[in-house]
Backbone as numpy.savetxt, mean C-alpha at the origin, in Angstrom:
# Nx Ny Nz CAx CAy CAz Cx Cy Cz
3.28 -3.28 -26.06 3.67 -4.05 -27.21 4.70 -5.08 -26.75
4.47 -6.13 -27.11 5.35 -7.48 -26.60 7.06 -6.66 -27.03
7.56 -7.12 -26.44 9.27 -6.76 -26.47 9.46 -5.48 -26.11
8.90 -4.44 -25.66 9.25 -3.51 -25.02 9.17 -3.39 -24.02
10.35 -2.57 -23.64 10.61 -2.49 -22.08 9.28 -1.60 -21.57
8.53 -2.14 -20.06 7.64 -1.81 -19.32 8.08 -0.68 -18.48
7.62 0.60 -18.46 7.60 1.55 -17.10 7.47 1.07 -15.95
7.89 0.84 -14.74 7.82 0.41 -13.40 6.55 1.26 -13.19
6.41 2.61 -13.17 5.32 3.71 -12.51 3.87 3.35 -13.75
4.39 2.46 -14.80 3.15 2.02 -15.64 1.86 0.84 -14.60
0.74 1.84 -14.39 -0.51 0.53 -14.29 -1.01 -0.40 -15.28
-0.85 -1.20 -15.79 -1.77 -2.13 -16.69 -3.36 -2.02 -16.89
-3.44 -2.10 -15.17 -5.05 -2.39 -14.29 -5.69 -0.62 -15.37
-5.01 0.42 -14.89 -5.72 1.43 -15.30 -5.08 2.13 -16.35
-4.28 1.69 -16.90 -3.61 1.65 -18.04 -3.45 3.36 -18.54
-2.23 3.69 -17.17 -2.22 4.72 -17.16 -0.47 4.84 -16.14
0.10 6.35 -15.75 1.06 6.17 -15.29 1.02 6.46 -13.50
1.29 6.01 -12.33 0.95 6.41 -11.09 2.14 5.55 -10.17
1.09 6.04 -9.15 2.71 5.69 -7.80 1.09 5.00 -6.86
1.93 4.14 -5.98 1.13 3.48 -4.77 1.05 3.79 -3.84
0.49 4.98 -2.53 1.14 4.91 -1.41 0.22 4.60 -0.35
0.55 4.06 0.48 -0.26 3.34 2.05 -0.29 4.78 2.91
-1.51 4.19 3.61 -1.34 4.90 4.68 -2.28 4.67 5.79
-2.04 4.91 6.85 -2.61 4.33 7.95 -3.23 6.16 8.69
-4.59 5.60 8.98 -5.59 6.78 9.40 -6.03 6.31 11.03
-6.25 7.03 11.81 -7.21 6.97 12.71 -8.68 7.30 12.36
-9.57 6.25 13.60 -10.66 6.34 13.08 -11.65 7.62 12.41
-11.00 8.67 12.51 -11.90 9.85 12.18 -11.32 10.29 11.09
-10.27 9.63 10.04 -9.99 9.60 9.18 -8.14 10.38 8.58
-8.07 10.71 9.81 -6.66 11.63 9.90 -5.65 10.83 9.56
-4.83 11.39 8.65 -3.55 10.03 8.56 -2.58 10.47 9.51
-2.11 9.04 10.12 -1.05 9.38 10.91 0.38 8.99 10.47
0.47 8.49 9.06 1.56 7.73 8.32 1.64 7.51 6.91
1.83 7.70 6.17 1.53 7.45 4.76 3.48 7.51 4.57
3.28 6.12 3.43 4.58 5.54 2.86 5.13 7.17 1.63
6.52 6.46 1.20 6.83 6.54 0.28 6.47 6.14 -1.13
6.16 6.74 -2.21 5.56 6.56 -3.17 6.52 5.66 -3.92
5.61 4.45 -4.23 6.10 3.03 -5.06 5.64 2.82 -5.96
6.16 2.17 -6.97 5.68 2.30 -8.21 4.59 1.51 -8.45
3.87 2.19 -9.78 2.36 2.14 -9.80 1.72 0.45 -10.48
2.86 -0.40 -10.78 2.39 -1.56 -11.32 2.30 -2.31 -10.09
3.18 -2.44 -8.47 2.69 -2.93 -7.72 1.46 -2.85 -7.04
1.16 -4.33 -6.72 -0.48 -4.51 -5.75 -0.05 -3.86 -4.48
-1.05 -3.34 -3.85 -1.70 -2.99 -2.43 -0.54 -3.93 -1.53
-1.07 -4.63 -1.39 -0.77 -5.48 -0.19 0.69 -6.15 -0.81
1.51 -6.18 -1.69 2.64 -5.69 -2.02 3.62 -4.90 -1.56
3.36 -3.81 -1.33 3.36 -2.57 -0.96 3.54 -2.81 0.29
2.50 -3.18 1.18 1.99 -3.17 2.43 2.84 -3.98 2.86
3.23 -5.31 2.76 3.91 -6.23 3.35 5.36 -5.49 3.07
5.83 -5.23 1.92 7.41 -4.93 1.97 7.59 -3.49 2.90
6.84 -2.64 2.85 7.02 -1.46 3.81 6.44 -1.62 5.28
6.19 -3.43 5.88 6.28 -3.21 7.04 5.25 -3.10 7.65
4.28 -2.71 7.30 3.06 -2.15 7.90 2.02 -3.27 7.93
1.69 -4.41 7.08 0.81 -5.19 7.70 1.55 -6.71 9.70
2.91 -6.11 9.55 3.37 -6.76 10.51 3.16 -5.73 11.35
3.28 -4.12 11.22 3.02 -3.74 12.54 1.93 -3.58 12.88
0.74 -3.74 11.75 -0.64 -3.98 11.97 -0.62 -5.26 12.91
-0.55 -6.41 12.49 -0.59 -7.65 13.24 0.23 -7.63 14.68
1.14 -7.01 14.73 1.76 -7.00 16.52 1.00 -5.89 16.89
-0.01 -4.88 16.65 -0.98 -3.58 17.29 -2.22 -4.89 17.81
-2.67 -5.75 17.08 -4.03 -6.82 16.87 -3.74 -7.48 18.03
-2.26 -8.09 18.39 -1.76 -8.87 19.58 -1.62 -8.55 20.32
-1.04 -7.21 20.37 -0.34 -6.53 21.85 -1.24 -5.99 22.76
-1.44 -5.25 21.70 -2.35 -4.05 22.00 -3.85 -4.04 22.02
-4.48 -4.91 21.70 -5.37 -5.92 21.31 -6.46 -4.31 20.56
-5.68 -4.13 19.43 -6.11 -2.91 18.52 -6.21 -3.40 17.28
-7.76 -3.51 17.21 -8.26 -3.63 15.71 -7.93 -3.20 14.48
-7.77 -3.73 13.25 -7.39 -3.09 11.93 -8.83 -2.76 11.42
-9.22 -1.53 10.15 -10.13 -1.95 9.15 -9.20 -1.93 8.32
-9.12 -2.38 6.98 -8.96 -2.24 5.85 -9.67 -2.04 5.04
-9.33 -1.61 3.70 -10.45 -1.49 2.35 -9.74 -2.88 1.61
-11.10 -3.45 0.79 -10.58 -4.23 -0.11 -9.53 -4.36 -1.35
């Protein structure tokens, strides 16, 4: 409702209450890292950039010359 204060852990998208968390798997699906849970109105790659992880993705791509997948 216009003028009320919004829940941070509120989704819009699924219009429901949740948390965001990343996490980075090896290829056979094992996680080797998963974030701290952020609140559920931020995007993905939101997320991803402020906790760091698409820069240490990008210096693994350079250095290490180690491929990312991502999901859309």
């Amino acid at each position: 409702v216009k003028g009320e204060t919004i829940d941070a852990w509120y989704s819009g998208k699924h219009r429901d209450f949740g948390a965001n968390i990343q996490a980075v798997a090896r290829p056979d699906g094992l996680p080797i890292w998963t974030s701290p849970a952020m609140p559920g109105h931020l995007h993905d790659l939101t997320c991803a950039q402020t906790l760091g992880v698409t820069a240490a993705l990008n210096w693994a791509a350079t250095e290490l010359d180690l491929p990312t997948l991502a999901d859309s």
